[in-house]
C-alpha angles and dihedrals in degrees: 000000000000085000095058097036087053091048095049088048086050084057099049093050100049079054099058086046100057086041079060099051097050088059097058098045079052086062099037090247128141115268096186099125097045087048087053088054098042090053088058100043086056095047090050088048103050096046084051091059091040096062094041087056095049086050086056099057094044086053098048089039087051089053100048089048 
């Protein structure tokens, strides 16, 4: 279940990021930083789901064979 409540963390900050950046593209601000961030937020998790997927199908594979 850490795996899943990380992940969900992972989601509602990339969300206040992009909320963020919005904001400053609004303003006509530089949003860098926060696209640095962002970039990274969306590699972990998908490395994250990447790996739960791949635990799924071991599991499924373990219990058909």
């Amino acid at each position: 279940m850490r795996r899943m409540t990380f992940m969900f963390s992972i989601r509602k900050e990339i969300k206040k990021l992009n909320e963020r950046i919005d904001r400053k593209i609004i303003k006509g601000e530089s949003y860098d930083r926060e696209a640095q961030r962002h970039k990274d937020l969306v590699l972990q998790l998908r490395k994250l789901e990447s790996e739960a997927s791949l635990a799924r199908t071991l599991s499924l594979a373990s219990f058909l064979f």
